[in-house]
N, C-alpha and C positions, 0 to 999 in steps of 0.2 A: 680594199675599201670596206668600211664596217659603216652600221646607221646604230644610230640613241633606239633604245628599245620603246619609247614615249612616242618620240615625235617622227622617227626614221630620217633624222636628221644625220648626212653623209658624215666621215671624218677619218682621216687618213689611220692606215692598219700598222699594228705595233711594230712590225718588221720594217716599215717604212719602203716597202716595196711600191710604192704608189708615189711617191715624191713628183712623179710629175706630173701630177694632177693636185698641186700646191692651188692652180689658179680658181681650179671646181675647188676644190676643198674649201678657200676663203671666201668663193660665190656661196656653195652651199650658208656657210654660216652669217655672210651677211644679208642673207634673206631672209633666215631663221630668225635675225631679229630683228628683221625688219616689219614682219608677220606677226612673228609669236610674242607680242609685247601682253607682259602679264597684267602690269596696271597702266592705264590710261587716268587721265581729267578731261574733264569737258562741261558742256553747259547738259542737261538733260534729254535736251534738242538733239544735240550731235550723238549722245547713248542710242537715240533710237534709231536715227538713223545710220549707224555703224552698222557695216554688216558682221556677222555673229564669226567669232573664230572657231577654225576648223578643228575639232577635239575640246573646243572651251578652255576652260583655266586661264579664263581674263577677269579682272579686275576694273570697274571705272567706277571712278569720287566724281560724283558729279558737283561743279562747283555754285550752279543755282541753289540746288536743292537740299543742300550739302548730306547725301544718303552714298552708301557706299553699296553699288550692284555686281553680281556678279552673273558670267558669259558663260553656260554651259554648253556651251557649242548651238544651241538651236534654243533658247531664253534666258530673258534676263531674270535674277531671282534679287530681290533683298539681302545681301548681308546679315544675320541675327534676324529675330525676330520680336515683339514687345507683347509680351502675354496682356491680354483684358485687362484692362485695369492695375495695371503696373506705373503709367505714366502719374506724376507727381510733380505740384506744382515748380520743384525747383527744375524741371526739365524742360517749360515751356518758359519761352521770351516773353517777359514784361511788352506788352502791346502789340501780342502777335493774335491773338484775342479777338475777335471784333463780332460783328452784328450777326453775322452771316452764320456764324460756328456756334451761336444760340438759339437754343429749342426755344420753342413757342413758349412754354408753357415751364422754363426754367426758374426756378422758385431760390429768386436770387435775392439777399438782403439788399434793403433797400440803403443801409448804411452803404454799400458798395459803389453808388451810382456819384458818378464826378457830381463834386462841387457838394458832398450832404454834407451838410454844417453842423447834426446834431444839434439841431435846435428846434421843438415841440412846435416854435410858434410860425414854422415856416414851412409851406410845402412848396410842392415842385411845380413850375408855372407850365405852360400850354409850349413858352419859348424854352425850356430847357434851364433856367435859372431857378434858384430857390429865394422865394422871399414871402412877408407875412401878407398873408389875402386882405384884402383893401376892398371896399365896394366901388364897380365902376364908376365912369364916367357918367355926369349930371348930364343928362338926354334933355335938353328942354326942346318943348314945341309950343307952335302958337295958332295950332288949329287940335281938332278931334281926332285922336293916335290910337293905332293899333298897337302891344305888344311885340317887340321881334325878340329873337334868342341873343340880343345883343343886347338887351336891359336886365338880363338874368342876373340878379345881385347889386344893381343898379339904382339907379333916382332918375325916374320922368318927372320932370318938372310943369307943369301945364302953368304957360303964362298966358292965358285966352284974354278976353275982354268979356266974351259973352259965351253962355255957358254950352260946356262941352263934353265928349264922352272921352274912357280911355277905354278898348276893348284888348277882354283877353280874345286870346284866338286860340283856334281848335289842335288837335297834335299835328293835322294833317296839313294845316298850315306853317307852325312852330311846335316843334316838338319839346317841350321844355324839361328837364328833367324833374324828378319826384322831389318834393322840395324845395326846389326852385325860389324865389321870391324877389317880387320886386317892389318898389317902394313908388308909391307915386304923392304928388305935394300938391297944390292950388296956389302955386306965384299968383296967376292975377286975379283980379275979381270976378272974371265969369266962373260961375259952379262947376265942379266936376265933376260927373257921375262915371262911377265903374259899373261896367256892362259885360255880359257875358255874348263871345261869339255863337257864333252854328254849332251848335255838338256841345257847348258847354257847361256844366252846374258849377255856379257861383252863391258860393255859401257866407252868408254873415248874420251878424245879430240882428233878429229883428227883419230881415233883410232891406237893414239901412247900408245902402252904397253908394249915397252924396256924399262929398266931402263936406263936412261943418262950414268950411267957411274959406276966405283969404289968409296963406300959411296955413291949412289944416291939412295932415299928414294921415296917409293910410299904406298899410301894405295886401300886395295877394300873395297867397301861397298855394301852390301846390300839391295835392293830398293825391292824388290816384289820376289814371289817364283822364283828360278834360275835366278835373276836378278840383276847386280850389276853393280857397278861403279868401273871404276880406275882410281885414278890422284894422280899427283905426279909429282916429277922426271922423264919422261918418254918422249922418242923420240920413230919414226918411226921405 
């Protein structure tokens, strides 16, 4: 009886002095590979839970992940290795990409982002579509309104009867951006006066901030925290 110098795996001696032990001899080797399998497949899952072979020199292609590991008897190692900054774009999958695998602060053209149409007169909306910026929705009311961040770019339309105020409001109520502007009108016949909230300076010429009259148009704008302009349409 002789053993493999590797594995000490039995196997009948050149003299064949041992023939009768034909039946250990074909046990021996049908264990050998029943143990000693070099490559394996499997999901990732089942890699880890394999238990490690005895001496190593295993092989598993894991089929989820599709990475080839190898079994040194007591851990699992990676196959090859990918030096820093070696990986190039034709090595990653078209849409394997996503949110997650993006730094905060990745300084990505904005040409890249789905749906840019190259076109100057469109930006990107709040819903993820590209289209040209529009002024909202005509807000009308039929009493004395306050400002909200939902007239920002907008038309309040005051259709009163008898006369009424629009107020800006302070940041700590709406916080408006710098800039900001909104447009208010005098549909009906009662007057409109623009008013400043708590905290606020409201600046115009003259500091006329009635509107002229029935259809007389003004806007406020925005200049600095609680700080805005009125002009327009607008008498004493």
């Amino acid at each position: 009886m002789q053993t493999t110098t590797r594995r000490g795996i039995s196997y009948p001696s050149a003299d064949r002095s041992d023939r009768a032990d034909i039946a250990l001899h074909i046990g021996n080797v049908a264990t050998a590979l029943d143990v000693d399998v070099l490559f394996n497949q499997g999901t990732d899952a089942a890699r880890q839970a394999a238990a490690h072979q005895a001496g190593g020199g295993r092989f598993w292609w894991t089929t989820d992940t599709h990475i080839m590991w190898y079994d040194d008897g007591a851990a699992w190692a990676t196959v090859g290795s990918i030096a820093a900054g070696t990986i190039t774009s034709a090595l990653i999958l078209d849409g394997t990409i996503v949110d997650a695998d993006c730094a905060a602060a990745m300084a990505l053209a904005i040409s890249k982002l789905a749906g840019f149409p190259n076109d100057k007169t469109r930006s990107l909306m709040g819903d993820g579509s590209w289209a040209v910026p529009v002024m909202g929705a005509v807000n009308q009311r039929t009493a004395s309104y306050t400002l909200t961040l939902a007239d920002n770019n907008a038309l309040v339309e005051m259709n009163v009867a008898a006369a009424n105020q629009v107020t800006v409001p302070p940041d700590s109520t709406a916080s408006f951006p710098l800039g900001s502007e909104v447009t208010v009108a005098q549909l009906g016949a009662g007057q409109t006066q623009i008013v400043a909230g708590s905290g606020v300076t409201l600046r115009g010429y003259n500091n006329n901030f009635r509107l002229a009259g029935q259809n007389a148009v003004a806007a406020v704008i925005k200049r600095a925290a609680n700080d805005w302009y009125a002009a327009g349409n607008l008498v004493p």
